[in-house]
C-alpha positions as CSV (number, residue, x, y, z in Angstrom):
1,X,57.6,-41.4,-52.2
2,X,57.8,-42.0,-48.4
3,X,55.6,-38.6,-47.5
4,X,56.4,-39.3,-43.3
5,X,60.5,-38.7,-44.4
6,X,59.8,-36.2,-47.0
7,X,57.9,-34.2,-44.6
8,X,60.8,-34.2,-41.9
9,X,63.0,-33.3,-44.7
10,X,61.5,-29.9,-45.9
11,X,60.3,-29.0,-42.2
12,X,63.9,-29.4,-40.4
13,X,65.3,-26.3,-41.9
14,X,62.1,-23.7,-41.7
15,X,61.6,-24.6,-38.2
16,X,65.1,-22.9,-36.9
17,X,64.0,-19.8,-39.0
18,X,60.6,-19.3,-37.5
19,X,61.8,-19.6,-34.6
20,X,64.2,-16.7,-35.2
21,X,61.6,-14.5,-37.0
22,X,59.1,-15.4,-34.6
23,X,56.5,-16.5,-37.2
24,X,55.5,-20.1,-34.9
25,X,52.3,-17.6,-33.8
26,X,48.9,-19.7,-32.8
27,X,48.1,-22.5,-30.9
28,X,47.3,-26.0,-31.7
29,X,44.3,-28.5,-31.9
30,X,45.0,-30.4,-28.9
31,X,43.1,-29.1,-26.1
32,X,42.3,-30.4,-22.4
33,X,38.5,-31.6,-21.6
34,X,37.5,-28.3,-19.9
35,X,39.0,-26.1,-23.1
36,X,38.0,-28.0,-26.0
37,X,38.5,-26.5,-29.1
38,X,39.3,-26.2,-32.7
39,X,41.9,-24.0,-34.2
40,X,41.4,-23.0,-37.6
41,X,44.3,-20.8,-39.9
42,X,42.5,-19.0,-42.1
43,X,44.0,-16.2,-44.6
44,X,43.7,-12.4,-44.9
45,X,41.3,-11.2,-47.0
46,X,39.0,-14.9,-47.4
47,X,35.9,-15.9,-46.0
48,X,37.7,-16.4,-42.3
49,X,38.6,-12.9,-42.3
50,X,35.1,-11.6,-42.6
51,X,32.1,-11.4,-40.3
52,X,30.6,-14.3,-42.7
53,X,32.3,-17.0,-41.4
54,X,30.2,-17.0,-38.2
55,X,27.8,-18.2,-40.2
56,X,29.7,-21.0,-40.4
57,X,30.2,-21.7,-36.7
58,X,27.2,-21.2,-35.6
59,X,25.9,-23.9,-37.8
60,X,28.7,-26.0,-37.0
61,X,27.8,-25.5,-32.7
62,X,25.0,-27.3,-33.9
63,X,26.2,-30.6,-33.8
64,X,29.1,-29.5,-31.8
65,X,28.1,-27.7,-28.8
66,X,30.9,-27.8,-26.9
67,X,33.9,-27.5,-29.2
68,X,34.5,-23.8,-29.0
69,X,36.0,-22.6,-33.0
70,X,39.2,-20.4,-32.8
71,X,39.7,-18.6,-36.2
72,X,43.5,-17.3,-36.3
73,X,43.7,-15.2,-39.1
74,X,47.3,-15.1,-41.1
75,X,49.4,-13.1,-43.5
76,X,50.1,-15.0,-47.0
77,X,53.9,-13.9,-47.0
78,X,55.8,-16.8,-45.6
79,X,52.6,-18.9,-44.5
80,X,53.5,-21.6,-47.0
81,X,56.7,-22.4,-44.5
82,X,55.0,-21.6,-41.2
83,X,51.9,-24.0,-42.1
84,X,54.4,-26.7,-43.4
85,X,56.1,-26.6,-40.3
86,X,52.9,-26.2,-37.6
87,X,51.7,-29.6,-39.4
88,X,54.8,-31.5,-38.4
89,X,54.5,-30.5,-34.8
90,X,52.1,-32.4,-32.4
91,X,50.3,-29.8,-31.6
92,X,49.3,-28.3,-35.0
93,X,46.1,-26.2,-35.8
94,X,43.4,-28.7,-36.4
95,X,42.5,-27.1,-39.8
96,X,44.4,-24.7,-42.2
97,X,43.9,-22.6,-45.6
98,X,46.6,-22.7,-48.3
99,X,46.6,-21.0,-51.5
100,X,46.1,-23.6,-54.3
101,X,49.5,-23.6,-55.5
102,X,50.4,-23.8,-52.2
103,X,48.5,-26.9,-51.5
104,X,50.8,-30.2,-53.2
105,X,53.4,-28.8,-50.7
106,X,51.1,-30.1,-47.9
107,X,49.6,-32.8,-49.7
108,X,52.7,-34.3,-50.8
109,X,54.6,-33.4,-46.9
110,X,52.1,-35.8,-45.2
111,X,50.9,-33.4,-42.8
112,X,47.2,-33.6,-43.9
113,X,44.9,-36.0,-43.4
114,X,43.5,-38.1,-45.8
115,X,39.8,-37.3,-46.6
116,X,39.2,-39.4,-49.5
117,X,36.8,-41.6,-47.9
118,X,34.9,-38.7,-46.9
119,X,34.9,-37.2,-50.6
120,X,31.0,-37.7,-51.2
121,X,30.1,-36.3,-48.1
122,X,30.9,-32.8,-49.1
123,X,28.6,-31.5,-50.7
124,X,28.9,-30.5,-54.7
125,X,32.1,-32.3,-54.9
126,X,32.3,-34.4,-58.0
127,X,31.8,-30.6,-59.5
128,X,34.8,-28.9,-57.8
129,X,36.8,-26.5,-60.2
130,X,39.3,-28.3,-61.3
131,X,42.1,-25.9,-60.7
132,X,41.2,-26.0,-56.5
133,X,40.0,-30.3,-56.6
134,X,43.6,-31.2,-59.1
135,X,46.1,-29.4,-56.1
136,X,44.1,-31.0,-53.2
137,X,44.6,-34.9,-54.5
138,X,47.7,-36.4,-54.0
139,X,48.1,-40.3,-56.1
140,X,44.4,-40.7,-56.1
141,X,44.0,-39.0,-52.6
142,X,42.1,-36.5,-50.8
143,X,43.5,-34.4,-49.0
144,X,41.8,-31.0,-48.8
145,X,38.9,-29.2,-50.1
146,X,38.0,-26.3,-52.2
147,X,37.7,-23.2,-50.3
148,X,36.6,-20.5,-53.1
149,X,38.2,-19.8,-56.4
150,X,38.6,-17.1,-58.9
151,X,39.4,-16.7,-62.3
152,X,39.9,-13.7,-65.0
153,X,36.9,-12.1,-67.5
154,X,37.4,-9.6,-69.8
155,X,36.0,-6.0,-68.8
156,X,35.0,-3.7,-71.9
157,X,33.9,0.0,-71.9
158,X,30.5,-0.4,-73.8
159,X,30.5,3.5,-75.0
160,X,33.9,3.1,-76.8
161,X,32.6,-0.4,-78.3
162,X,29.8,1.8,-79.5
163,X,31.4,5.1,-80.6
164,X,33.8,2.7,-82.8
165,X,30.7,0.8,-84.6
166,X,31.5,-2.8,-82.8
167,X,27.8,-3.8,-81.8
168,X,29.0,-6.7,-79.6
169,X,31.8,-8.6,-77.7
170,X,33.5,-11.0,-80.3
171,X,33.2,-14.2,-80.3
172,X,36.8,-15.3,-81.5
173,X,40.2,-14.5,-80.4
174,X,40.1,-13.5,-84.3
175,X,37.5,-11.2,-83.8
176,X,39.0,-9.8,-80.4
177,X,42.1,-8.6,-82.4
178,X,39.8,-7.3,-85.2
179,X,38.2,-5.0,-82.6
180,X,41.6,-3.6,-81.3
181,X,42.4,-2.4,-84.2
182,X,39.1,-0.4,-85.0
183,X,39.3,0.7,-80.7
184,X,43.1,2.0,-81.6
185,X,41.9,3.9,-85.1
186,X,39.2,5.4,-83.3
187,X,40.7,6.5,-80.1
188,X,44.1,7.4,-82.1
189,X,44.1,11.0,-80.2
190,X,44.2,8.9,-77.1
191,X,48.2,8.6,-76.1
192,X,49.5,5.4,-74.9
193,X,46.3,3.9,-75.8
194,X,45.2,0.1,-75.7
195,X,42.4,-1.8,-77.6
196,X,43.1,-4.5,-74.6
197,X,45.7,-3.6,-72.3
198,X,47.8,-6.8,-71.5
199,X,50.9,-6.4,-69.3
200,X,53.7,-8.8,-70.7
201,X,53.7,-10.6,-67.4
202,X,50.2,-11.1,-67.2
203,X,50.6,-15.2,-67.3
204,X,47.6,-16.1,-66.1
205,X,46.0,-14.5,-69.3
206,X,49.2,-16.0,-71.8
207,X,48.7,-19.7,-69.9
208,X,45.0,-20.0,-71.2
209,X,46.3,-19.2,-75.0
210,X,48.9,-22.6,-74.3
211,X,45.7,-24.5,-73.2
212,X,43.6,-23.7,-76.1
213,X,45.7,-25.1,-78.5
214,X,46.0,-28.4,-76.6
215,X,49.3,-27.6,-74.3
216,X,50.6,-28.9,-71.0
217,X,52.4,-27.2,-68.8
218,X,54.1,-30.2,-67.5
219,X,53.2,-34.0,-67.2
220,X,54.1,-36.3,-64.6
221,X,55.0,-40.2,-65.0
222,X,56.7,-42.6,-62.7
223,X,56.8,-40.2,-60.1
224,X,58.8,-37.5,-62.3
225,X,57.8,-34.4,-63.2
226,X,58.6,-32.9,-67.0
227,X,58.0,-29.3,-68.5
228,X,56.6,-29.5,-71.7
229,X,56.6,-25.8,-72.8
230,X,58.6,-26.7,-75.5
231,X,56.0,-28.5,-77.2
232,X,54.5,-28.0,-80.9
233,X,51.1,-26.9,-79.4
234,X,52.5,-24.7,-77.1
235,X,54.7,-22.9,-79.5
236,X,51.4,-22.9,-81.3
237,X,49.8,-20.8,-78.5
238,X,52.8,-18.7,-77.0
239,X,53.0,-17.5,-81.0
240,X,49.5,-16.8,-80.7
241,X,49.7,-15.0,-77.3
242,X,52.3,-13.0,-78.4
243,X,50.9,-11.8,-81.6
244,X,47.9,-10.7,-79.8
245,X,49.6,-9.0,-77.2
246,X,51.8,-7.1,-79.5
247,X,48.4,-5.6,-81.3
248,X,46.2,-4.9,-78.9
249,X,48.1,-3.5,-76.1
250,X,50.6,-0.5,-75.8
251,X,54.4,-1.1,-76.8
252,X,55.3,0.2,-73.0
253,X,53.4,-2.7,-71.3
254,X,55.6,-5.8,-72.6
255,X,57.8,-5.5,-69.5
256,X,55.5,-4.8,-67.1
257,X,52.7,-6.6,-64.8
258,X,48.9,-5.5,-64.0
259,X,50.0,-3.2,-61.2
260,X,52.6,-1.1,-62.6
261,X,51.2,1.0,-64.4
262,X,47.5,0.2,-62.4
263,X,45.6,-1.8,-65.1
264,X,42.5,-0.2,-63.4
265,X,43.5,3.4,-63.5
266,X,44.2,2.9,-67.2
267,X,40.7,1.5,-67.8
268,X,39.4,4.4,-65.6
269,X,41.1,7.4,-67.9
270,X,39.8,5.6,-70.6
271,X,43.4,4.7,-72.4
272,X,42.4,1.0,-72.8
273,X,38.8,-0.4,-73.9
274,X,39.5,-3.9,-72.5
275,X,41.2,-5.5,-69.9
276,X,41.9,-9.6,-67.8
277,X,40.8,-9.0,-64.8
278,X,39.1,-10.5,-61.4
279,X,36.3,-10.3,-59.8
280,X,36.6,-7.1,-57.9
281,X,38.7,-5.1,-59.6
282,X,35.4,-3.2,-61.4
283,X,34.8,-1.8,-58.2
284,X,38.4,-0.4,-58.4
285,X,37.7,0.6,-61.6
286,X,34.7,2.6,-60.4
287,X,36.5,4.5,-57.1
288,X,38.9,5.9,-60.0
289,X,35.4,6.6,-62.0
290,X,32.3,6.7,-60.8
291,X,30.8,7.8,-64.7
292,X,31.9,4.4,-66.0
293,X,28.8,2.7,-63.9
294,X,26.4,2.1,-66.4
295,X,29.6,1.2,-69.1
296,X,31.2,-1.6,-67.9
297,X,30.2,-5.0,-69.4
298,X,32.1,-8.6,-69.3
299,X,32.6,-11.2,-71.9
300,X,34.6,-14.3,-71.4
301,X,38.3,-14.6,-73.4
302,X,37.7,-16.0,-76.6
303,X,38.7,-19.0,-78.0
304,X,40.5,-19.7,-81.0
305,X,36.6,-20.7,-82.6
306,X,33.8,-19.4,-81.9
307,X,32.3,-22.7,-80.3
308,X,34.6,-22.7,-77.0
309,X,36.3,-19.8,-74.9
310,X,39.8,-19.8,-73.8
311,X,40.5,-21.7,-71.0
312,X,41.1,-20.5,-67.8
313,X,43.0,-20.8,-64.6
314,X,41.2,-21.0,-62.2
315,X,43.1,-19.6,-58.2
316,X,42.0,-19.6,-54.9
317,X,41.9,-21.8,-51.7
318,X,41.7,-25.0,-50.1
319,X,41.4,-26.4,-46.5
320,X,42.8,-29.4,-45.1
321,X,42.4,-31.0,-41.5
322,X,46.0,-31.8,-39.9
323,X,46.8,-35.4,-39.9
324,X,47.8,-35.0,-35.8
325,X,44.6,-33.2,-35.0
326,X,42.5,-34.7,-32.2
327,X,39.3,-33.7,-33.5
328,X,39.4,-35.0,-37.1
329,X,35.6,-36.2,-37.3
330,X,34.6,-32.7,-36.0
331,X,37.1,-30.6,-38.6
332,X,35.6,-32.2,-41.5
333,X,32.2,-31.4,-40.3
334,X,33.4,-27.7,-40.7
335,X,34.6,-28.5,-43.6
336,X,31.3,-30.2,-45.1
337,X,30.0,-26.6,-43.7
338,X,32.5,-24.1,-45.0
339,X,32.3,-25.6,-48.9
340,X,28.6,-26.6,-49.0
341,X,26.4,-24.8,-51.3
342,X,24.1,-22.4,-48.6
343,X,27.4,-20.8,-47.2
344,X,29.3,-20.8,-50.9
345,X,26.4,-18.8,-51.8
346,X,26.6,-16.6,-49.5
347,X,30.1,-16.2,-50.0
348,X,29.6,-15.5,-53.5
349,X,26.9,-13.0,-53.0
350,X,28.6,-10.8,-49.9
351,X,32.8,-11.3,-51.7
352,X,32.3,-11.6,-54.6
353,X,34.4,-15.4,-54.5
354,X,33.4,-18.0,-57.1
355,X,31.8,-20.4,-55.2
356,X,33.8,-24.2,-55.4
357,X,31.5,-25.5,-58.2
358,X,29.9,-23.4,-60.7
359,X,26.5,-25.4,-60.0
360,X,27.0,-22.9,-56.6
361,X,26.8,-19.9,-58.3
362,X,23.5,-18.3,-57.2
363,X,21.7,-15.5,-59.1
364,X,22.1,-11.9,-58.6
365,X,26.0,-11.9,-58.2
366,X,27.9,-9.4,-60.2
367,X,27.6,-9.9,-64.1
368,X,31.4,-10.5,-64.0
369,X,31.2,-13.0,-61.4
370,X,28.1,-14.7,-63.5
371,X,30.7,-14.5,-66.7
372,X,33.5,-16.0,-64.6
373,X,31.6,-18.7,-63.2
374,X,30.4,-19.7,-67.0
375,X,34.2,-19.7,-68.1
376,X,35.2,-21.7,-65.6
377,X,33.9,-24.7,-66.6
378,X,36.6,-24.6,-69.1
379,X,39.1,-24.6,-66.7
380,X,42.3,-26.0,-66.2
381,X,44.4,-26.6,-63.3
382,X,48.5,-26.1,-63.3
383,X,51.1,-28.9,-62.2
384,X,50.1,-30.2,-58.8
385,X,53.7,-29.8,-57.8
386,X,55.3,-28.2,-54.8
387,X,57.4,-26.7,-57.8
388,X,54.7,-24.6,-59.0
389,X,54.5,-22.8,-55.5
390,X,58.9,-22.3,-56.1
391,X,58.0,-20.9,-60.1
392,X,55.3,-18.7,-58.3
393,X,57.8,-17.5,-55.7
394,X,60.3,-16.7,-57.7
395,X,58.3,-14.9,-60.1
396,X,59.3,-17.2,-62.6
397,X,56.5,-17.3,-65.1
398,X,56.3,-13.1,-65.2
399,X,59.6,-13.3,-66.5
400,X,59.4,-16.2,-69.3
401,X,56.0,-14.3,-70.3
402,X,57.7,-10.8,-71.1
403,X,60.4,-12.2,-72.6
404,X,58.1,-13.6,-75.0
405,X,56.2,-10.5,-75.3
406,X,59.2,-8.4,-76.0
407,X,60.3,-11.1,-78.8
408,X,62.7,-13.6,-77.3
409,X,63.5,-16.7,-79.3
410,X,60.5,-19.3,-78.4
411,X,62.3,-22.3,-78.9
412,X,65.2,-20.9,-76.7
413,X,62.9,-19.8,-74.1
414,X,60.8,-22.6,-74.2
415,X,64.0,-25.2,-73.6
416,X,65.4,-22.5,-71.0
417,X,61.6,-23.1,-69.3
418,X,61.8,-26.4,-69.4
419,X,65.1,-26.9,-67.8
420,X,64.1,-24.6,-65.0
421,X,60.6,-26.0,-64.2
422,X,61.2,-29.4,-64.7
423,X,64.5,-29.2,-61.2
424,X,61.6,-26.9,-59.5
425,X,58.8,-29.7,-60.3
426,X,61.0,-32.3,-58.8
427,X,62.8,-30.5,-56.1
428,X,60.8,-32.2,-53.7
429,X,60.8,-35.5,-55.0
430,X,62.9,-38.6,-53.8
């Protein structure tokens, strides 16, 4: 693919609207001698938008005394266009965050720099999570680096565990359905009540059931991407997935994502002993209920045998240095900084964000964020496409979930799946 013409392509268009929704906002890397700077995009609600990240400058003024760090922090809905087209310009801010599904759009646009020679500099790196390292390569390239992650843990109400006689998480995804159905006999008074409440659009939770049996999303060859839902194994899992969702959670949630009903108010009034969830929501759970403190526990999703949990997907963000930044030498030093293991601890330990490699995770985090950590080892990363950013977008893999959760035809859906993803993982292609 010629990246330099595919990046004029998919910028031409989004830079007429932004400059008619007025969405250009910040300035760029290029600075005179006597205003030397580095402009950084970082996103609500990360690191950069929390006192923390001084931490990070003042370590980087160290070596950089007189490069002055501008953090401009921005709003995820439409940054995907807005970063796409700031890279293309001349004057583009010398580093940027994306969203990990939102990082093969700039990897594959050309308006990155390539790091790859840099790689073993940063710190930890040959254990990045998978699902933040797999979006940031493009054809054996570097061209970001993990910012944090976060992945999914199942949170159980230890006194309803108790009062119905189970003694301890299971082990098995077996097991896990076993204990539903004693949580539903023994909370039967309990309307609308869920051994493990599992919206039918909860796809990061349905995904992991595709992955355990051996599954792929989609493979790529020749430069052509290919949906593979339609596979043998995963049939095999989006069976599975759909069993268990039909027999643990409530009839009323096969339509229906986490926050509609509010997963965490549901845990909180006690109609549902288990539930997917991140890293924070317990605190949500514990505004709602303050008694629950000392009855929340965590367990990761079990595997189809007992010797290996279900995998996970693994979210979160990356950071890249723009390929017409100035200062490339000095953005990757705040890179090195911003992903190495003393701030991804602290990180951890003030957010609650799983650090970039689990061999970051430092002790006295959260149990749930010690659980998620553990799991994500066994993690596995979704097509590095600019298509998986268009299936996100359009809210695509909600709607193939429920279907299968409210009984579609799987080898319909599947084929439907594949015909869709496979012109979305290819959009962008030549």
């Amino acid at each position: 693919m010629n990246r330099s013409r595919w990046r004029y392509a998919v910028t031409a268009l989004p830079v007429m609207a932004l400059a008619l929704t007025g969405c250009g906002g910040g300035s760029g890397g290029s600075q005179s001698e006597s205003d030397h700077k580095l402009t950084i995009w970082m996103m609500t609600g990360g690191p950069g938008d929390n006192p923390l990240i001084k931490d990070v400058n003042t370590e980087f003024a160290k070596k950089h005394p007189d490069i002055k760090v501008d953090i401009q922090i921005q709003q995820w809905d439409g940054v995907a266009t807005k970063v796409t087209t700031a890279l293309a310009t001349n004057n583009p801010p010398d580093i940027v965050e994306m969203g990990n599904t939102q990082t093969p759009l700039q990897t594959y646009s050309g308006g990155l720099a390539d790091l790859t020679a840099d790689k073993k500099s940063f710190e930890g790196s040959d254990g990045w999570l998978t699902g933040l390292s797999g979006p940031s390569t493009y054809d054996g390239k570097l061209y970001a680096v993990p910012l944090y992650g976060g992945t999914k843990v199942v949170m159980y109400n230890k006194k309803l565990f108790a009062d119905a006689g189970i003694k301890q998480p299971p082990k098995t995804l077996a097991q896990l359905q076993q204990d539903c159905g004693t949580l539903a006999k023994a909370n039967a008074q309990v309307a609308n009540f869920s051994g493990f409440y599992l919206p039918g659009q909860y796809w990061f939770n349905g995904m992991p059931f595709l992955f355990g049996k051996g599954g792929e999303i989609a493979t790529r060859s020749g430069g052509t991407w290919k949906a593979q839902m339609s596979s043998p194994q995963n049939a095999a899992g989006l069976t599975a997935w759909r069993d268990f969702q039909n027999s643990c959670s409530t009839k009323s949630s096969v339509g229906v994502n986490t926050d509609s009903p509010d997963q965490d108010q549901l845990f909180a009034d006690g109609k549902a002993a288990m539930a997917y969830v991140k890293a924070w929501e317990p605190a949500a759970v514990l505004e709602k209920n303050p008694s629950l403190k000392d009855e929340i526990g965590f367990f990761p999703m079990p595997g189809y045998t007992a010797d290996k949990s279900m995998p996970v997907i693994v979210s979160g963000s990356t950071v890249g240095v723009a390929a017409n930044s100035p200062d490339q030498e000095a953005a990757a030093d705040w890179l090195r900084i911003v992903s190495g293991k003393r701030f991804q601890q602290k990180m951890a330990t003030t957010l609650n964000l799983l650090p970039v490699s689990p061999d970051f995770t430092p002790p006295g985090v959260p149990e749930q964020l010690t659980v998620a950590s553990a799991a994500s080892r066994i993690s596995r990363p979704l097509p590095s496409s600019p298509g998986e950013a268009t299936l996100e977008t359009e809210r695509y893999n909600e709607q193939f979930f429920s279907k299968i959760a409210s009984g579609a035809d799987i080898a319909k859906a599947s084929a439907d799946y594949d015909k869709h993803a496979t012109e979305a993982f290819n959009s962008l292609s030549d």
